[in-house]
Residue, then its C-alpha position, 0 to 999 in steps of 0.5 A: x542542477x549542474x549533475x556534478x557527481x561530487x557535489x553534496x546531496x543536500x546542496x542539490x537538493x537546496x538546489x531544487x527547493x529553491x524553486x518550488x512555489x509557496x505550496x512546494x515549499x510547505x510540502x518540502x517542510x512537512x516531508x522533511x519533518x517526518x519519518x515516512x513509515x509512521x503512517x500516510x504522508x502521501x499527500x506532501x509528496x504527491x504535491x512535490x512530485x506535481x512540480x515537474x522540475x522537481x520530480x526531473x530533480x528527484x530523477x537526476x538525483x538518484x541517477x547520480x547516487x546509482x551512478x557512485x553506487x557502480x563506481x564503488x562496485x567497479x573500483x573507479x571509487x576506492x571502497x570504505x564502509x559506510x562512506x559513501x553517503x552521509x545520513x542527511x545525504x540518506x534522507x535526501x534519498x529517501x525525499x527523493x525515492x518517495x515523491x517518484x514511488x508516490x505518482x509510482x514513475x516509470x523510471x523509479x523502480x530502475x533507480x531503486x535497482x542501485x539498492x543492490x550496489x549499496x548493500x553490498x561491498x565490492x570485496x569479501x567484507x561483510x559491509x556496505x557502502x552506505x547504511x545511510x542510503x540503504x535505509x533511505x531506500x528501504x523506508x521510501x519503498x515501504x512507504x510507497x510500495x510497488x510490486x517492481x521495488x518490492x522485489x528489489x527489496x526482497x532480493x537485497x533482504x536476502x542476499x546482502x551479508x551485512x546482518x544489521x541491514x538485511x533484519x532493517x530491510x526485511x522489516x521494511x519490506x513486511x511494512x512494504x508488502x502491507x502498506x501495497x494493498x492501499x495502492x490497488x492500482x499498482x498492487x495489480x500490475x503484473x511483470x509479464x515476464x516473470x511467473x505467477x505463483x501460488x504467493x504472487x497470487x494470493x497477495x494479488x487477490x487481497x490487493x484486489x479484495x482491499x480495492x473496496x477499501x480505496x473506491x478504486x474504479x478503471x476504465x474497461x481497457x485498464x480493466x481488462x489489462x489488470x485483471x484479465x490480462x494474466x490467465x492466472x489473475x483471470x481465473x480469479x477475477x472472473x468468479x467475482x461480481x463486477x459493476x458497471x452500468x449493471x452487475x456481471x461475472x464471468x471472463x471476456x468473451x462470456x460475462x454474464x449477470x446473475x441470471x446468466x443473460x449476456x452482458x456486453x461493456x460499452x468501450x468507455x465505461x468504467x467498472x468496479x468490484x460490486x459490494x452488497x452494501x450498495x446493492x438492493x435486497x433483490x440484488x443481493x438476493x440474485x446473487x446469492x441465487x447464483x453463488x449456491x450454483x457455482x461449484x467453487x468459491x469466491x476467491x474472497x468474500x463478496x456475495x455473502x460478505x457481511x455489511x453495515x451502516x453507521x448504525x449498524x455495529x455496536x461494540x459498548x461494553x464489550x470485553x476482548x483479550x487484549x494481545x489479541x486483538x490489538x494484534x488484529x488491529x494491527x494486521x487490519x491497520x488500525x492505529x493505538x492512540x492512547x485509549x482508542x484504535x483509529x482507522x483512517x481512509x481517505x476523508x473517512x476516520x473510524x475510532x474504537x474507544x476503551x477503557x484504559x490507555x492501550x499498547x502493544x503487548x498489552x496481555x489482559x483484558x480491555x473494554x470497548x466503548x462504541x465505534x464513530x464514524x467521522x468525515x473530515x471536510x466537505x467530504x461525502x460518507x462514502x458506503x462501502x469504505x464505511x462498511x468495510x471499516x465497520x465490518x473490520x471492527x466487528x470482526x476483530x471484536x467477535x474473534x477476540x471476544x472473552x467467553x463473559x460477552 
């Protein structure tokens, strides 16, 4: 890549595939065939941000569009609307933006930061320089959000005067700030310049509650920094159960199991949040033994969460208003195919059969067939994720359940 600012986006991008090996260039296919906010398609990106040449391309690529972002702002480039980059040019963008944000890159919220000169114009007009590429931006981040480009989105949403790309971008980031709790890792991570509010914290805590969901596990010290590291995050973690070589609760300094005997971490251990399905009765029970002695709540349910086996939700025959559950369905991120909700996670893939082709909007009645647990591969049927999705199921059936059920 030669950096001349001149040259097109897609030929430096040509540039870059070129290089790639047999798996690069099936992955390179597969993401430009596909609309990134229609579901995870993560793992081609994952292996195109693999190739260090290619993410150094991804790199330089967006330095250059930062780079005639400031030049419009500064009138080093004369201003026209919406010129700046071609729609082909925008998709690069977002290629390029997603294989950074998806290994979440050190460099990559600094170059979603040019978001800012794209949506505005350098005069009074009420354009922008390029639609193109702001929405090349805003799907890349929606698609693999970090709480950095998140509050770029946010910011652009709300302060650029072109109305059609402030409704388009603050779309994206309500599919951004959904799509964050699958990235616990990230969704934890704290500015510790900025202030933790009562907005900032509670979407911490369902960051932290869909860890579940993910099997996230960190080393004690990664632990300690996420979760311990702000007094306001402190406060919630310590009022949860935590597994490591055991269970305990509590801060640092003071963590304690269910019968409130000390309880030390070894440096290397790895710990998780503890869920009552992968616990024993006895287990469960000492727990709740020490949540009917604490004078507050836990921040979500844990202790007292139900769980489930496969064999363990049966939804067969079940009547539910249709608008509201598929609304359910939606905040939960179960996916419509045809006569059937699907949930994937990982190798794991729960679907909800019913009686009739289903859509949004749907303002009547649906049977329910039973719920299948699949795993795709040589994958292991992990317990909790199992649970968690069983759990989801059930509940949106009993709260949009018809009184003849």
């Amino acid at each position: 890549m030669n950096g001349n600012e001149t040259e097109s986006l897609t030929a430096l991008e040509d540039a870059a595939v070129t290089r790639l090996d047999d798996a690069g260039q099936a992955a390179w296919i597969a993401v430009g065939q596909t609309w990134m906010t229609d579901g995870d398609e993560s793992a081609p990106y994952r292996t195109l941000a693999a190739v260090p040449a290619f993410l150094d391309y991804a790199h330089a690529l967006l330095d250059i569009v930062a780079a005639r972002a400031r030049a419009v702002q500064s009138g080093d480039v004369p201003y026209a609307a919406d010129k700046l980059f071609t729609v082909d040019e925008g998709r690069v963008i977002e290629r390029a933006l997603a294989t950074a944000l998806v290994v979440d890159a050190p460099w990559a919220a600094s170059e979603a930061r040019a978001l800012h000169d794209l949506s505005r114009a350098p005069t009074t007009a009420k354009t922008v320089p390029s639609q193109a590429a702001c929405f090349a931006m805003g799907r890349a981040i929606a698609a693999f959000p970090t709480p950095e480009t998140i509050a770029v989105l946010a910011d652009v949403a709300r302060t650029t005067s072109h109305q059609g790309v402030k409704k388009k971008l603050g779309r994206y980031l309500t599919t951004a700030r959904q799509h964050l709790n699958a990235r616990p890792d990230v969704a934890l991570r704290l500015d510790p310049d900025s202030p933790v509010g009562k907005r900032e914290l509670a979407a911490w805590t369902r960051s932290l509650e869909s860890c579940w969901l993910v099997g996230a596990s960190w080393p004690v010290q990664t632990w300690l920094a996420l979760v311990h590291g702000r007094p306001e995050t402190s406060a919630v973690a310590s009022r949860l159960v935590w597994e490591a070589d055991g269970t305990f609760t509590g801060a640092p300094g003071g963590f304690t199991d269910a019968a409130g005997r000390p309880v030390g971490l070894a440096v290397d251990t790895t710990l998780r949040l503890w869920h009552p399905v992968t616990a024993s009765e006895s287990e469960r029970a000492a727990w709740r033994l020490w949540l009917g002695a604490q004078d507050a709540p836990q921040p979500f349910r844990q202790v007292m969460r139900e769980h489930f086996r496969p064999s363990g939700v049966h939804l067969d025959g079940t009547i539910v208003r249709g608008k509201q559950w598929l609304g359910l369905a939606r905040t939960e991120g179960w996916q419509i195919q045809y006569c059937a909700l699907v949930r994937r996670v990982g190798a794991i893939t729960a679907t909800i059969q019913t009686d009739q082709n289903i859509y949004p909007g749907i303002d009547w009645d649906i049977t329910l067939g039973d719920i299948a647990i699949t795993i795709s591969g040589a994958s292991e049927s992990d317990p909790v994720v199992t649970s968690e999705l069983l759990r989801s199921a059930a509940m949106m059936a009993a709260v949009a359940r018809t009184a003849s059920t």
